[in-house]
C-alpha positions in Angstrom: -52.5 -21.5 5.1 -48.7 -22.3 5.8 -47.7 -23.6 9.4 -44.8 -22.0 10.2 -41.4 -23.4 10.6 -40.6 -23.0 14.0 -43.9 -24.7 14.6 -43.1 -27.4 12.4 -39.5 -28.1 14.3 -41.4 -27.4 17.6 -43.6 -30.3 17.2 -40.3 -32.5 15.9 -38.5 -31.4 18.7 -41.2 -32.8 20.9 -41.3 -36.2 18.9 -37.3 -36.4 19.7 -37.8 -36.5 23.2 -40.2 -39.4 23.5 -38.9 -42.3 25.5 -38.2 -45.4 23.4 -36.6 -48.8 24.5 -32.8 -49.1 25.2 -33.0 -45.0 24.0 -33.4 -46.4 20.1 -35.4 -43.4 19.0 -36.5 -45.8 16.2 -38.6 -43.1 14.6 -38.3 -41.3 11.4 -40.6 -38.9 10.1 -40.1 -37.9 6.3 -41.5 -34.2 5.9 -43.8 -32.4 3.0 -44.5 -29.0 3.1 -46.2 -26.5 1.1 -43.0 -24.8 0.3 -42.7 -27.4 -2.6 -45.7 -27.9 -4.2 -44.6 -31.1 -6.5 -43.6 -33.2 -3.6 -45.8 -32.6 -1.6 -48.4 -33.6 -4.1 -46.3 -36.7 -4.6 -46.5 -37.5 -1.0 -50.4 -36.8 -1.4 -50.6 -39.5 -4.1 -50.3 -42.3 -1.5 -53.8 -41.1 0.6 -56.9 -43.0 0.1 -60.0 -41.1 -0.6 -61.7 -41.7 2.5 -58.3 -39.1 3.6 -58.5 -37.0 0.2 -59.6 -34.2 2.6 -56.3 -33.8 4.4 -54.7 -32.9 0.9 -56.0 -29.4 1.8 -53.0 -29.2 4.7 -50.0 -27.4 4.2 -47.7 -30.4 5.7 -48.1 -34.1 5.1 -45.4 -36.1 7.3 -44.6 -40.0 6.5 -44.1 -41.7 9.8 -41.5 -44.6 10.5 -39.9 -46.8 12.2 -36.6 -48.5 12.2 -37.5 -52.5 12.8 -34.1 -54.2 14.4 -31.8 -52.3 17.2 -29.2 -50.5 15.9 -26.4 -52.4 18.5 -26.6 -56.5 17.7 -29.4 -55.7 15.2 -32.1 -57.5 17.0 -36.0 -57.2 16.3 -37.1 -54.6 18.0 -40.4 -55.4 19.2 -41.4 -52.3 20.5 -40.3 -50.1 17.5 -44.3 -48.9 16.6 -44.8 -48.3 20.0 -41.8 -45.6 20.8 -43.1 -44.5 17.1 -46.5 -44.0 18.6 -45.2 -42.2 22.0 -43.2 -39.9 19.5 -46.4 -39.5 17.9 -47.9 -38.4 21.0 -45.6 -36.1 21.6 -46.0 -34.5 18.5 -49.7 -34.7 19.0 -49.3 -32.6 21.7 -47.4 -30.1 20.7 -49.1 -29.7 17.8 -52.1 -28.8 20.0 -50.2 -26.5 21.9 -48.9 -24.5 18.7 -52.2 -24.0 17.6 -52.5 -26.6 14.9 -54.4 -29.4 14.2 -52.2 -32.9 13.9 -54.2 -36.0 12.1 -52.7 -39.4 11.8 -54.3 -41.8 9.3 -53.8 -45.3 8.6 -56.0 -44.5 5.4 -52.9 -44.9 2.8 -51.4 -47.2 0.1 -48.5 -48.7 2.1 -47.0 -50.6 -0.8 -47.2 -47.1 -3.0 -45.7 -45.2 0.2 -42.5 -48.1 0.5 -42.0 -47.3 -3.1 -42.8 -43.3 -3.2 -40.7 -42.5 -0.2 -37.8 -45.0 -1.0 -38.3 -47.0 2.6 -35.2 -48.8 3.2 -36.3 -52.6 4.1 -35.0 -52.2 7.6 -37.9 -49.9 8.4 -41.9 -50.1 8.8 -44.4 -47.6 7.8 -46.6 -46.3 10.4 -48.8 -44.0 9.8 -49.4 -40.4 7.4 -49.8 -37.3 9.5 -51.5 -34.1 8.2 -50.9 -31.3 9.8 -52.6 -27.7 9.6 -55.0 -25.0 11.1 -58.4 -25.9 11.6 -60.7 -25.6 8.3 -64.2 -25.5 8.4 -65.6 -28.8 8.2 -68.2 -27.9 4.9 -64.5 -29.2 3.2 -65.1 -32.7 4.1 -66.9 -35.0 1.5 -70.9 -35.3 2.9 -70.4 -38.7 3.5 -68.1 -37.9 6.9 -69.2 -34.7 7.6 -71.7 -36.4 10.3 -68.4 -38.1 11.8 -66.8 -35.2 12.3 -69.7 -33.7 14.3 -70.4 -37.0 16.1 -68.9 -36.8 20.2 -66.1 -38.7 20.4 -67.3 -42.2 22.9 -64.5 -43.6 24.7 -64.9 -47.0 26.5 -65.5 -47.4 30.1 -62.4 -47.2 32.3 -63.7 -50.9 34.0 -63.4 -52.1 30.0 -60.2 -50.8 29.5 -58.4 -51.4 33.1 -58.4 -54.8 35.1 -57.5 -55.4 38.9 -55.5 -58.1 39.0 -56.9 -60.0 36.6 -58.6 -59.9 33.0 -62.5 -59.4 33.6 -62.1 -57.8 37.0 -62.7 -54.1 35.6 -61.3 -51.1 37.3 -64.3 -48.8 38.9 
């Protein structure tokens, strides 16, 4: 099923806010919809199969990130992390609209450079698919039982220190 396109530029609009360092907005995302078929295929081409199942969604997005600052073009060392708090937002949004947002590392990052014509001054972060919910009998057998797994996060005293590594937040 399409997403529609206020949707779509909802969740980009949320993306454009994200906070970034020295207000670089380092992100790009480079955008694939349904509304041309041949492309979007194209952009499906660089997907491993452990993702062929987000080939089903109407949008496939190519995240990135410019590398060097854009004043005194210095290394930006936080570029993939504004890109993931962009992300986020999006995320979020995405949740809010209705839709279901899934980033994958699970792509051919040389084919993508080459695919999506990535200038050399940016870095590939992730593929995004982006949809409504399908019933999970879509997804090869083999990751159907990760799909209906509950999600385990770590504890917070594994994840959070006082003052110290090892001295775990309780």
């Amino acid at each position: 099923m399409p997403v529609e396109r206020s949707k779509l530029l909802s969740m980009i609009e949320a993306a454009r806010w994200a906070p970034s360092s020295k207000n670089e907005q380092p992100w790009r995302y480079i955008i694939f919809t349904n509304d041309n078929p041949e492309k979007l295929m194209e952009a499906q081409s660089v997907l491993l199969e452990s993702n062929a199942y987000a080939k089903r969604a109407p949008i496939l997005i190519c995240a990135i990130a410019k590398k060097n600052y854009s004043e005194g073009g210095k290394y930006n060392r936080l570029h993939f992390h504004d890109l993931g708090a962009a992300n986020e937002n999006m995320f979020l949004e995405a949740f809010n609209q209705g839709l279901i947002m899934h980033e994958m590392g699970g792509f051919d990052v040389q084919k993508a450079i080459k695919v999506f014509n990535i200038p050399e001054d940016f870095e590939i972060g992730v593929m995004i698919a982006i949809g409504y919910q399908d019933k999970y009998t879509v997804l090869p057998e083999r990751f159907r039982e990760k799909a209906f797994s509950p999600r385990e996060r770590r504890k917070l005293s594994e994840i959070a220190y006082v003052e110290e590594i090892g001295k775990g937040l309780e």
